[in-house]
PDB file as gemmi writes it, atoms N, CA and C in Angstrom:
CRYST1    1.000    1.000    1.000  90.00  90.00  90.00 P 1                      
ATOM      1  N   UNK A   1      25.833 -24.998  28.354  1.00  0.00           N  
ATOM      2  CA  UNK A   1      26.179 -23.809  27.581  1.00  0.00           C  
ATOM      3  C   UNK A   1      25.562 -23.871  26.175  1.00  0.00           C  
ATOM      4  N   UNK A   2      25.429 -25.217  25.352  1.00  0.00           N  
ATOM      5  CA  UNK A   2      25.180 -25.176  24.248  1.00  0.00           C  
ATOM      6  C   UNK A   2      23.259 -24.984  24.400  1.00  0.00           C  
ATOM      7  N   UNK A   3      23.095 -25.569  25.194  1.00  0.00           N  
ATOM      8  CA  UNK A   3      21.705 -25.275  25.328  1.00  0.00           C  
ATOM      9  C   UNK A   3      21.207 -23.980  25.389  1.00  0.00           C  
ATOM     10  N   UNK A   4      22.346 -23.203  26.189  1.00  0.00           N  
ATOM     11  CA  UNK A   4      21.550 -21.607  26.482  1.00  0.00           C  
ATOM     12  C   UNK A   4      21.831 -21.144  25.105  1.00  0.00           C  
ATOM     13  N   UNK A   5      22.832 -21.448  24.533  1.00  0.00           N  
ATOM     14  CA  UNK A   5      23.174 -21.132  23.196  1.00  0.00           C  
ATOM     15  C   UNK A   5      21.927 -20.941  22.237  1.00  0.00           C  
ATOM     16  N   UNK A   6      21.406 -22.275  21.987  1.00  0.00           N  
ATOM     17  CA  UNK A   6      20.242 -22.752  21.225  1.00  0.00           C  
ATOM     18  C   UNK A   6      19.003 -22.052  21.325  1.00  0.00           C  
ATOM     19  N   UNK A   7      18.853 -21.411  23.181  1.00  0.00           N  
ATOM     20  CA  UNK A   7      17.377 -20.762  23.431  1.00  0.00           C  
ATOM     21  C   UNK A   7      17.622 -19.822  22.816  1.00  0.00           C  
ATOM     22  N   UNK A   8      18.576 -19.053  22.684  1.00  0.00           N  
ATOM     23  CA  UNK A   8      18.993 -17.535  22.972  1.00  0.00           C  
ATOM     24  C   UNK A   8      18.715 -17.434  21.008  1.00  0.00           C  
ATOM     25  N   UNK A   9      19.180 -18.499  20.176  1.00  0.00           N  
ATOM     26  CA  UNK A   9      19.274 -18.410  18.925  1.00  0.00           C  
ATOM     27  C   UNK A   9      17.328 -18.366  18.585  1.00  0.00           C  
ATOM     28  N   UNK A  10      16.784 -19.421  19.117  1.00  0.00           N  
ATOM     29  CA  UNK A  10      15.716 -19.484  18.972  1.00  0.00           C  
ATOM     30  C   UNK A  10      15.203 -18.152  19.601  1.00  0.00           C  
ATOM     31  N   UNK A  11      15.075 -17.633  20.196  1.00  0.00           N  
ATOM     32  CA  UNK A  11      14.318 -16.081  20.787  1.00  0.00           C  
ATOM     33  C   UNK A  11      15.073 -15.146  19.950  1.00  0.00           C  
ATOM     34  N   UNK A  12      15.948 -15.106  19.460  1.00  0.00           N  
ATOM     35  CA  UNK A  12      16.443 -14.138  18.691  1.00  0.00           C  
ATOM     36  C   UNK A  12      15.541 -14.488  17.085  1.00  0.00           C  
ATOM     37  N   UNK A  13      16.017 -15.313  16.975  1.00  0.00           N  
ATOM     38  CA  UNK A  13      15.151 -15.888  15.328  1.00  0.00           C  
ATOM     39  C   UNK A  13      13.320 -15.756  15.416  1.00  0.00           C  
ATOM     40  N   UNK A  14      13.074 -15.703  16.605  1.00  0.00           N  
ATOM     41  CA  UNK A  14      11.109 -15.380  16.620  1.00  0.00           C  
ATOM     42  C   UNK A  14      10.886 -16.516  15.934  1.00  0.00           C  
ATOM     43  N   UNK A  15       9.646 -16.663  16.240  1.00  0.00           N  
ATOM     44  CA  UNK A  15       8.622 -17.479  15.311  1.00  0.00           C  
ATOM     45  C   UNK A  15       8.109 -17.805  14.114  1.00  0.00           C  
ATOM     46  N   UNK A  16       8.167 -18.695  13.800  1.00  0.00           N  
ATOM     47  CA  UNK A  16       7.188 -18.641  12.143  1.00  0.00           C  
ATOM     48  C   UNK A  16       5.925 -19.407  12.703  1.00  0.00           C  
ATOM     49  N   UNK A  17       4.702 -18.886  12.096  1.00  0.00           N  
ATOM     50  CA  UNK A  17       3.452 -19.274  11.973  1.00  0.00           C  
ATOM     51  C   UNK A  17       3.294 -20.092  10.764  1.00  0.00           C  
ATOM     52  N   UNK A  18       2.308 -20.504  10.463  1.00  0.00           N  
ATOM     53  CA  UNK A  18       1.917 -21.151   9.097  1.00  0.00           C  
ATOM     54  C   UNK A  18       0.661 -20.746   9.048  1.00  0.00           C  
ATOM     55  N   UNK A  19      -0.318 -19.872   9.699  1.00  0.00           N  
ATOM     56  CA  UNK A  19      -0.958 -18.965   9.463  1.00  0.00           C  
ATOM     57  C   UNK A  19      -0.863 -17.563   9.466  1.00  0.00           C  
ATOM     58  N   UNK A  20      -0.588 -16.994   8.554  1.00  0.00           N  
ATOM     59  CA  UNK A  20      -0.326 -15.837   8.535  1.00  0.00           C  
ATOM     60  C   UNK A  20      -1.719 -14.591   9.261  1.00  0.00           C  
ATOM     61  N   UNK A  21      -1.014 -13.520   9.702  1.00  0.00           N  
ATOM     62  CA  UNK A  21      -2.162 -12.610  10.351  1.00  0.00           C  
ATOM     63  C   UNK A  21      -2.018 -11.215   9.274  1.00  0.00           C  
ATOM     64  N   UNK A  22      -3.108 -11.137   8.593  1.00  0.00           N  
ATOM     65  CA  UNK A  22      -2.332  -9.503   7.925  1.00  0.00           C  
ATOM     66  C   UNK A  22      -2.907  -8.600   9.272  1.00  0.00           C  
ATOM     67  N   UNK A  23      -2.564  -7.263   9.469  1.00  0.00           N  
ATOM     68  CA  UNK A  23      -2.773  -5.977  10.370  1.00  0.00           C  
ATOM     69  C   UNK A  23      -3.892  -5.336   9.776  1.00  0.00           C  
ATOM     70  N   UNK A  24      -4.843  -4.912  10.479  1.00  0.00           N  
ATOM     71  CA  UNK A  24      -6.112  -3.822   9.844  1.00  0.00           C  
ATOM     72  C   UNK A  24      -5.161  -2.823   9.656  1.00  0.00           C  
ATOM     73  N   UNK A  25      -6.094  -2.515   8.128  1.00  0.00           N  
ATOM     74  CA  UNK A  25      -5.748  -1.192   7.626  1.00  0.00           C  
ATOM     75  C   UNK A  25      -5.443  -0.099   8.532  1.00  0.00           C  
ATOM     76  N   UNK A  26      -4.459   0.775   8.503  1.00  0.00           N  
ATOM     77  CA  UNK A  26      -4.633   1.880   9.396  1.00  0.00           C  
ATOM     78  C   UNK A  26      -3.825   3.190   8.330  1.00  0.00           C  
ATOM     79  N   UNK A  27      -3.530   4.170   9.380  1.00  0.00           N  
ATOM     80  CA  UNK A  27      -2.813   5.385   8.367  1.00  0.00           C  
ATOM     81  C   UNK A  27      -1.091   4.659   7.750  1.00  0.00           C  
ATOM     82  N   UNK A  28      -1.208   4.665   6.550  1.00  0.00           N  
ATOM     83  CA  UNK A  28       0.060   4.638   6.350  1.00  0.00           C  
ATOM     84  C   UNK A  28       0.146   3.103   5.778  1.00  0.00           C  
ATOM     85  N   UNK A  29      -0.871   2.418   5.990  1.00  0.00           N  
ATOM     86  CA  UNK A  29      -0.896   1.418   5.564  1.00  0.00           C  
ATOM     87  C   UNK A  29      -1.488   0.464   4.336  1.00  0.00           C  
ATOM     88  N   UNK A  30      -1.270  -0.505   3.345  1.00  0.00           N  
ATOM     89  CA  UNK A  30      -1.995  -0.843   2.297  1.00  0.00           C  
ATOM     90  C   UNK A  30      -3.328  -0.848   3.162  1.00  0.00           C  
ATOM     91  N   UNK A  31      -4.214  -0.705   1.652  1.00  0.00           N  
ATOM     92  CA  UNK A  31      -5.831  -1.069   1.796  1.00  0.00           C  
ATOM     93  C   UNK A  31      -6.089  -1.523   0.517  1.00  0.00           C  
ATOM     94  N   UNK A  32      -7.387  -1.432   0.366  1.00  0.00           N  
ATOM     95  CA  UNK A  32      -7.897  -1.786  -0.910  1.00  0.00           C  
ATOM     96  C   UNK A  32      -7.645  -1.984  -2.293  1.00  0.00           C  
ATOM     97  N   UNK A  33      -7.548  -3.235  -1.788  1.00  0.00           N  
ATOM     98  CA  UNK A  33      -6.534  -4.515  -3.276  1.00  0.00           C  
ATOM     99  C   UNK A  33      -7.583  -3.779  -4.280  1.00  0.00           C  
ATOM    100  N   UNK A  34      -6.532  -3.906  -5.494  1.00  0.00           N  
ATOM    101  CA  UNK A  34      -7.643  -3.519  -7.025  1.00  0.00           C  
ATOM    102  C   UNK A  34      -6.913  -4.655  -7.933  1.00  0.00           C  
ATOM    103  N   UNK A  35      -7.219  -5.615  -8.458  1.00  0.00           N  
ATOM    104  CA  UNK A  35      -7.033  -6.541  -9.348  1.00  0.00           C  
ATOM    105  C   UNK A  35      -6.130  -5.775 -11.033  1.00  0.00           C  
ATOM    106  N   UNK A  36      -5.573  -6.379 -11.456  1.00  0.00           N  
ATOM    107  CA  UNK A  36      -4.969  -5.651 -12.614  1.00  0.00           C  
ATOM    108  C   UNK A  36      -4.622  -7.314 -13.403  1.00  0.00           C  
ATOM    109  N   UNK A  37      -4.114  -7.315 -14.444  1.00  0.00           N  
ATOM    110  CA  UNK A  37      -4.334  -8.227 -15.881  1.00  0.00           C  
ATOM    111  C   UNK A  37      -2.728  -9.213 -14.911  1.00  0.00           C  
ATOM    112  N   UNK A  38      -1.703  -8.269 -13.870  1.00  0.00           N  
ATOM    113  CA  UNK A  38      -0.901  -8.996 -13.670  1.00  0.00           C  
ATOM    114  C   UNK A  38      -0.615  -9.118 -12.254  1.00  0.00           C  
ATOM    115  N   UNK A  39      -1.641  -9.266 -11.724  1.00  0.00           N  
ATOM    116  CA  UNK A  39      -1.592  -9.225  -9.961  1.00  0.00           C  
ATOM    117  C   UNK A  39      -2.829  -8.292  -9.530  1.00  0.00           C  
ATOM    118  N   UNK A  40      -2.154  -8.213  -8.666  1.00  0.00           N  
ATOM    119  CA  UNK A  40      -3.032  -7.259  -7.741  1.00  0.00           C  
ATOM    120  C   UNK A  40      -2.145  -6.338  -6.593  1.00  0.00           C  
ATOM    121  N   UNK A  41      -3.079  -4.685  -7.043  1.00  0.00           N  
ATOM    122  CA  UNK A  41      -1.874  -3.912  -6.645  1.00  0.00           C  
ATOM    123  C   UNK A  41      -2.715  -3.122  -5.183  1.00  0.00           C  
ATOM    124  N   UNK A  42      -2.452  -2.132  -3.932  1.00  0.00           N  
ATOM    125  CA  UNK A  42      -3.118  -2.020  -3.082  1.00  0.00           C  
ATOM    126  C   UNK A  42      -3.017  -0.477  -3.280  1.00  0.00           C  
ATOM    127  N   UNK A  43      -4.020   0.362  -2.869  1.00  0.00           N  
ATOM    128  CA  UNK A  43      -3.989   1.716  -2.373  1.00  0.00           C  
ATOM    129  C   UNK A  43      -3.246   1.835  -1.021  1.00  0.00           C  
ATOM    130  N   UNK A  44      -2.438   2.765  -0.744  1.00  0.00           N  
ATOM    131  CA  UNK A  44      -1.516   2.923   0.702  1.00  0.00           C  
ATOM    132  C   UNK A  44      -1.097   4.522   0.907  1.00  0.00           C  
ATOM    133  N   UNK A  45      -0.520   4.504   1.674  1.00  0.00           N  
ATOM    134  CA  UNK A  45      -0.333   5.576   2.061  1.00  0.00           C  
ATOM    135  C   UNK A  45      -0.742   6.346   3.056  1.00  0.00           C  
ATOM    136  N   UNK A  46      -0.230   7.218   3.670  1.00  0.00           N  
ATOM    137  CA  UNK A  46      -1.433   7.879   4.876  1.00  0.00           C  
ATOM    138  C   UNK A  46      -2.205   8.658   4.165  1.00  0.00           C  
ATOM    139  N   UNK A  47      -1.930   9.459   3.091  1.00  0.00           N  
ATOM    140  CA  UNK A  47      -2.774  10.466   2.472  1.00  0.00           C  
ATOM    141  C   UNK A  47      -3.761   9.592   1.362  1.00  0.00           C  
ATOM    142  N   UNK A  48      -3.400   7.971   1.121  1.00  0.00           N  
ATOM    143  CA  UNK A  48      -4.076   7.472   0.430  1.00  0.00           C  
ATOM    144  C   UNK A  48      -3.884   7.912  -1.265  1.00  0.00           C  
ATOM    145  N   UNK A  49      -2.556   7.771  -1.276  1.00  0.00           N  
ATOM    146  CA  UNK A  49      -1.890   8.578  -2.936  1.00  0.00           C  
ATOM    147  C   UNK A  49      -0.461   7.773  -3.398  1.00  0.00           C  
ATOM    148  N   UNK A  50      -0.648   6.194  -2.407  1.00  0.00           N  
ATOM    149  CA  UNK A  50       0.497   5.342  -2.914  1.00  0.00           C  
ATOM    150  C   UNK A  50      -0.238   4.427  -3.660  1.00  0.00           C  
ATOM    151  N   UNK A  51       0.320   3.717  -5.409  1.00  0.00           N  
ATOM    152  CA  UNK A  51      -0.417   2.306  -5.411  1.00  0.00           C  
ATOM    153  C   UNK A  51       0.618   1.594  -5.695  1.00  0.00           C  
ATOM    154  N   UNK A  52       0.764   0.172  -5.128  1.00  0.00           N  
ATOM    155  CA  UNK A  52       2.091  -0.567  -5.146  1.00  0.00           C  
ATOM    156  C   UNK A  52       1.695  -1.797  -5.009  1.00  0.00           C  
ATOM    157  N   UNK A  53       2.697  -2.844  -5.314  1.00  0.00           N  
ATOM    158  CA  UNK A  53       2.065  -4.211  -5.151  1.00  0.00           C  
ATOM    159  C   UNK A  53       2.004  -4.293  -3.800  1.00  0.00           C  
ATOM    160  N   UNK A  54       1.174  -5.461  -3.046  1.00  0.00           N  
ATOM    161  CA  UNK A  54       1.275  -6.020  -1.755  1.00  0.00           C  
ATOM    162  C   UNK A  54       2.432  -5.893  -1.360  1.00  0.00           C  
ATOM    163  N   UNK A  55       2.597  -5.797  -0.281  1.00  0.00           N  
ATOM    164  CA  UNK A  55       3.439  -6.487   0.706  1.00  0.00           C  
ATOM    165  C   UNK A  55       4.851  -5.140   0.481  1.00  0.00           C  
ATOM    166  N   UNK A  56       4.743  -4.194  -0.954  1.00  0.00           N  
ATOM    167  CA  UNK A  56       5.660  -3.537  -1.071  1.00  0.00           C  
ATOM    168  C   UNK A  56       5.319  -1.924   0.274  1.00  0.00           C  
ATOM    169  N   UNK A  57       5.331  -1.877   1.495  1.00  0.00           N  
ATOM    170  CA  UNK A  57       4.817  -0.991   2.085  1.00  0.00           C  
ATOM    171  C   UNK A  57       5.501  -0.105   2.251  1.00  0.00           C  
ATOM    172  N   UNK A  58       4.996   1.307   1.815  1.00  0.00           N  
ATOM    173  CA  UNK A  58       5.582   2.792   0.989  1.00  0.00           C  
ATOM    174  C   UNK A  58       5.082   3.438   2.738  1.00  0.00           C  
ATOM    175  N   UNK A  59       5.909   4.019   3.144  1.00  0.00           N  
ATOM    176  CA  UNK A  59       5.573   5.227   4.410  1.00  0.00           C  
ATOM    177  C   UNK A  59       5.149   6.731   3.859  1.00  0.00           C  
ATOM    178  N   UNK A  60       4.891   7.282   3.617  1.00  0.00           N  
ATOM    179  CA  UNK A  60       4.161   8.894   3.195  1.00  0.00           C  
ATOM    180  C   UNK A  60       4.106   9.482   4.469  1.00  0.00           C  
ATOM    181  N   UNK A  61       4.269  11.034   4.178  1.00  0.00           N  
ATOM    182  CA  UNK A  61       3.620  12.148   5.384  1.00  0.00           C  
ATOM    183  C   UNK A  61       2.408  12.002   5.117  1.00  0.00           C  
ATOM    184  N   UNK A  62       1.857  12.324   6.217  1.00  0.00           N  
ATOM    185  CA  UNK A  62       0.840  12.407   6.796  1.00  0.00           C  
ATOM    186  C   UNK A  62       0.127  14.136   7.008  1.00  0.00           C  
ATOM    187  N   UNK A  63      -0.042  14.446   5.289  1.00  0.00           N  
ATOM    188  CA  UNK A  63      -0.970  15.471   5.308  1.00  0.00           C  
ATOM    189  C   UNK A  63      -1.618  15.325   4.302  1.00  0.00           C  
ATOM    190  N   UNK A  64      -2.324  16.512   4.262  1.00  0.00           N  
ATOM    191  CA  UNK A  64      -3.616  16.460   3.324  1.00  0.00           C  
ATOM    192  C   UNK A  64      -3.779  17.697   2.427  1.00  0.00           C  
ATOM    193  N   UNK A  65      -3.548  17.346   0.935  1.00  0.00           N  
ATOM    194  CA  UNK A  65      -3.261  18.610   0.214  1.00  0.00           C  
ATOM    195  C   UNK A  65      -4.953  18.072  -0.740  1.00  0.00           C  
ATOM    196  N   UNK A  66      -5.387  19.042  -1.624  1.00  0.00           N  
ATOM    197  CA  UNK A  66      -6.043  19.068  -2.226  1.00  0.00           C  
ATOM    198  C   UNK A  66      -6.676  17.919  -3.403  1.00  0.00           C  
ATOM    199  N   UNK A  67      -5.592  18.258  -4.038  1.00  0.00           N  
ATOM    200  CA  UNK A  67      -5.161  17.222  -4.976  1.00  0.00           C  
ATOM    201  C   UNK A  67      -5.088  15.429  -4.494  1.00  0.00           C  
ATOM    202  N   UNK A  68      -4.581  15.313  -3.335  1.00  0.00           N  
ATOM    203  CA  UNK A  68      -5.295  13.714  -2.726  1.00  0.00           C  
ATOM    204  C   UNK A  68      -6.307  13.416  -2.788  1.00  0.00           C  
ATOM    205  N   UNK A  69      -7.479  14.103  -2.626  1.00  0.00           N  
ATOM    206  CA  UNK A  69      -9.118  13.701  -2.776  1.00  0.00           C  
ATOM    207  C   UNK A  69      -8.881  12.946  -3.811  1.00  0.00           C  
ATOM    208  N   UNK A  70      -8.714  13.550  -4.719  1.00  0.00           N  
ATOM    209  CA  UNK A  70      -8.873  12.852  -6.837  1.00  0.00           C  
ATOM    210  C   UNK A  70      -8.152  11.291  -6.856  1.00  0.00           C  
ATOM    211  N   UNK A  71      -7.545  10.712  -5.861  1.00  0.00           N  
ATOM    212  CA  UNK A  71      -6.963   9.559  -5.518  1.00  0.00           C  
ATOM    213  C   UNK A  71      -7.989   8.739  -4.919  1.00  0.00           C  
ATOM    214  N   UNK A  72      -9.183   9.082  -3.808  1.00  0.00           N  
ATOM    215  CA  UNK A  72      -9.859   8.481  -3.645  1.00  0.00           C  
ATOM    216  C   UNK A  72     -10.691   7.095  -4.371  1.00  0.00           C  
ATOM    217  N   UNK A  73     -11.121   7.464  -5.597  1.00  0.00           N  
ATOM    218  CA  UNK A  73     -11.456   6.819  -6.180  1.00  0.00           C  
ATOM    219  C   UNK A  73     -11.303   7.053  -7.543  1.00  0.00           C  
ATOM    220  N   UNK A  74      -9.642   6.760  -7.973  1.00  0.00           N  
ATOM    221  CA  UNK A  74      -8.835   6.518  -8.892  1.00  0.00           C  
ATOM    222  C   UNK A  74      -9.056   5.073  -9.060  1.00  0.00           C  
ATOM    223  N   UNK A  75      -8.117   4.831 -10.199  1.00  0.00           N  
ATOM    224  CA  UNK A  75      -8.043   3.278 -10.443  1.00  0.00           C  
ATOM    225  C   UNK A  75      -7.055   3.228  -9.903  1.00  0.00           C  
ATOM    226  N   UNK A  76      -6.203   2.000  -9.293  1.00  0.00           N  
ATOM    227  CA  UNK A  76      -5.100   1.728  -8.559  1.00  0.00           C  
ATOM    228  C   UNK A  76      -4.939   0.127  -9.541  1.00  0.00           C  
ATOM    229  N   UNK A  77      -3.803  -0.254 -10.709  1.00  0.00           N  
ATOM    230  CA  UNK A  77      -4.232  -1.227 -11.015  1.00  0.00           C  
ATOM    231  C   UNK A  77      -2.860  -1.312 -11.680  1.00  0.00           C  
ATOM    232  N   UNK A  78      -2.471  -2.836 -12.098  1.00  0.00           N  
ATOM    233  CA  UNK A  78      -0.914  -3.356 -12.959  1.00  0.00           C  
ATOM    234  C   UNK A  78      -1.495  -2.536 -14.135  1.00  0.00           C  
ATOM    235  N   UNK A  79      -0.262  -1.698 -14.678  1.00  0.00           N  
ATOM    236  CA  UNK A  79      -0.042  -0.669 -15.529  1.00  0.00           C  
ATOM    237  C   UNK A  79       0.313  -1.502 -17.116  1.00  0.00           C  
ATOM    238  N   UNK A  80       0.558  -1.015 -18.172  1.00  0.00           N  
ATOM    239  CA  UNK A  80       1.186  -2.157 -19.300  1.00  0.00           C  
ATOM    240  C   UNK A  80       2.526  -2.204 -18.982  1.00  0.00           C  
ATOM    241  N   UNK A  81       3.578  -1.333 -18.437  1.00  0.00           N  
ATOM    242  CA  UNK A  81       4.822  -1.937 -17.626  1.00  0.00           C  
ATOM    243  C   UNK A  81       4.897  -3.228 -16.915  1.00  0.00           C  
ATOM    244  N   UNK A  82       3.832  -3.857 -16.298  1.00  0.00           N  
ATOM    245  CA  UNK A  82       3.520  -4.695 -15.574  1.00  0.00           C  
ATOM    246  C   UNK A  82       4.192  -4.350 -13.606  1.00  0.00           C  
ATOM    247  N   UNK A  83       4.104  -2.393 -13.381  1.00  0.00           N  
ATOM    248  CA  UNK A  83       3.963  -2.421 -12.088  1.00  0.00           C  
ATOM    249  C   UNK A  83       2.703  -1.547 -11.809  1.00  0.00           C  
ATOM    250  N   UNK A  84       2.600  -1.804 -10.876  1.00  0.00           N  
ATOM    251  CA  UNK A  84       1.092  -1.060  -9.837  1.00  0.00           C  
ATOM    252  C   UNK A  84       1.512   0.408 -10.731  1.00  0.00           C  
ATOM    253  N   UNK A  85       0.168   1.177 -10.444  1.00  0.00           N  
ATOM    254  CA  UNK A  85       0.269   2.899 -10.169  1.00  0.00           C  
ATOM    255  C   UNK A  85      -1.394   2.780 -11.285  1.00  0.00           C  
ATOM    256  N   UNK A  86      -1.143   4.266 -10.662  1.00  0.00           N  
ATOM    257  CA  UNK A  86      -2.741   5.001 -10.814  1.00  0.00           C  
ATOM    258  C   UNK A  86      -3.161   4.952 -12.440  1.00  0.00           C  
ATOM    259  N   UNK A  87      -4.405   4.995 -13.251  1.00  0.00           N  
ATOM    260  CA  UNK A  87      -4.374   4.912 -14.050  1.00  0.00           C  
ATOM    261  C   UNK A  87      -5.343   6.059 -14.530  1.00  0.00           C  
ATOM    262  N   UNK A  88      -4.577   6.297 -15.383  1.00  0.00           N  
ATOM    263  CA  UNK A  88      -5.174   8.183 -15.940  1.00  0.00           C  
ATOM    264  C   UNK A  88      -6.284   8.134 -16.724  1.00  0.00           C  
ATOM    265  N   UNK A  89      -7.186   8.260 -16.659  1.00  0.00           N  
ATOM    266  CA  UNK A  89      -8.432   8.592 -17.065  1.00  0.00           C  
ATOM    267  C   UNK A  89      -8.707  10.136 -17.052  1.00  0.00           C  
ATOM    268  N   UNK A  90     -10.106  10.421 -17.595  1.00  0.00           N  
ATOM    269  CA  UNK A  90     -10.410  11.744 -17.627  1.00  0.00           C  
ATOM    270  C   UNK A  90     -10.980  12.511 -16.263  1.00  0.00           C  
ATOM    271  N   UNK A  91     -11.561  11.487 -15.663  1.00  0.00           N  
ATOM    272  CA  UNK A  91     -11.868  12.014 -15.060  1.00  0.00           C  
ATOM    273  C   UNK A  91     -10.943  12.490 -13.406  1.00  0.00           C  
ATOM    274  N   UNK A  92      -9.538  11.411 -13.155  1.00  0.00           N  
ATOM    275  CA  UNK A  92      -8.639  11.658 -12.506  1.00  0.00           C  
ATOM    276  C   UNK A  92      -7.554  13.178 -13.034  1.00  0.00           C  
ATOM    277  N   UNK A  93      -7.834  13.273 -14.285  1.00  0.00           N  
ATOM    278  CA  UNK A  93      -6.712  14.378 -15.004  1.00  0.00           C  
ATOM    279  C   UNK A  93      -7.583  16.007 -14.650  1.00  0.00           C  
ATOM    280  N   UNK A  94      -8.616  15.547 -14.850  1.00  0.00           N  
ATOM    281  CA  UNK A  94      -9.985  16.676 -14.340  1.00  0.00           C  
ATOM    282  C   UNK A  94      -9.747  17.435 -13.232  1.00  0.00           C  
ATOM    283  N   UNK A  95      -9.986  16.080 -11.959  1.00  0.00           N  
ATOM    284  CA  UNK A  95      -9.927  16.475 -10.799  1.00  0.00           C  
ATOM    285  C   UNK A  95      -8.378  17.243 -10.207  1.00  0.00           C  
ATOM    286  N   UNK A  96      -7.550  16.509 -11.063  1.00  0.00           N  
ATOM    287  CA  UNK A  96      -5.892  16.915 -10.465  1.00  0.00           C  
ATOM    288  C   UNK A  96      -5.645  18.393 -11.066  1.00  0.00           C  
ATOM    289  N   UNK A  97      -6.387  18.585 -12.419  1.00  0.00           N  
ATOM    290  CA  UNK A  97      -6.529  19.898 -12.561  1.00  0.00           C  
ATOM    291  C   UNK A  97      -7.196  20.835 -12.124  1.00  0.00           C  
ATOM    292  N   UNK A  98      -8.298  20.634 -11.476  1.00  0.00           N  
ATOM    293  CA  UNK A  98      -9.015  21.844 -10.768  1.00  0.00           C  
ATOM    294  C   UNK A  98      -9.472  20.648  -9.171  1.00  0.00           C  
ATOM    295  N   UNK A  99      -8.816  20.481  -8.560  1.00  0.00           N  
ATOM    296  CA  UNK A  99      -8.825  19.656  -7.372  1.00  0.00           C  
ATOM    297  C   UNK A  99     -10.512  20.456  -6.474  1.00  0.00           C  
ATOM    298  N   UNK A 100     -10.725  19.730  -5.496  1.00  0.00           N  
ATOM    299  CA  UNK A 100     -11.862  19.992  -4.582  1.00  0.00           C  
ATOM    300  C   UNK A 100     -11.202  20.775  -3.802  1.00  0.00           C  
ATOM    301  N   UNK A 101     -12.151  22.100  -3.117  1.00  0.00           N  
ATOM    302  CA  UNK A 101     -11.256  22.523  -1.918  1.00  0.00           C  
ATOM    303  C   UNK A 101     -11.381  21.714  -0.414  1.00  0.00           C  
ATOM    304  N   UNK A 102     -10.413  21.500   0.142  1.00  0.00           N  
ATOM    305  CA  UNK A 102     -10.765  20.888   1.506  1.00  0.00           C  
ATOM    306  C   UNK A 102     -11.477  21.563   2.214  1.00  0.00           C  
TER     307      UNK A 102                                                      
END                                                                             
């Protein structure tokens, strides 16, 4: 009995590796680390309009408004707060004001 006990704890508890596997990027998911003065923070999201530290994984809908393009190639970087998020430049304030049409 104590034995079935023990399997049942072990299959319930899963595995630990000591190599970790990260998942390819997909919708909804971090991508592209950007370095900042206090870590390193990732672009995410399905629409690609989350920036957050690693491992913090944000879910978003999954549409596509105008104004997301101008996120493309934003800065995504540790803020002087010392958390992730976008960093305002002119040329991100530009685009969010007169966005691309899809």
């Amino acid at each position: 009995m104590k034995r079935l006990a023990f399997v049942a704890l072990l299959i319930a508890c899963g595995s630990k590796s000591s190599d970790p596997v990260e998942p390819a990027p997909g919708p909804g998911t971090p991508s592209e680390p950007a370095t900042g003065s206090g870590g390193a923070c990732v672009k995410g999201g399905c629409s690609g309009t989350v920036c957050t530290e690693p491992g913090n994984d944000m879910m978003t809908t999954c549409e596509m408004k105008p104004e997301y393009a101008c996120y493309q190639d934003a800065e995504c970087s540790v803020q002087a707060d010392g958390k992730c998020g976008w960093t305002t430049d002119d040329r991100l304030e530009t685009c969010l004001a007169a966005p691309p049409p899809l």
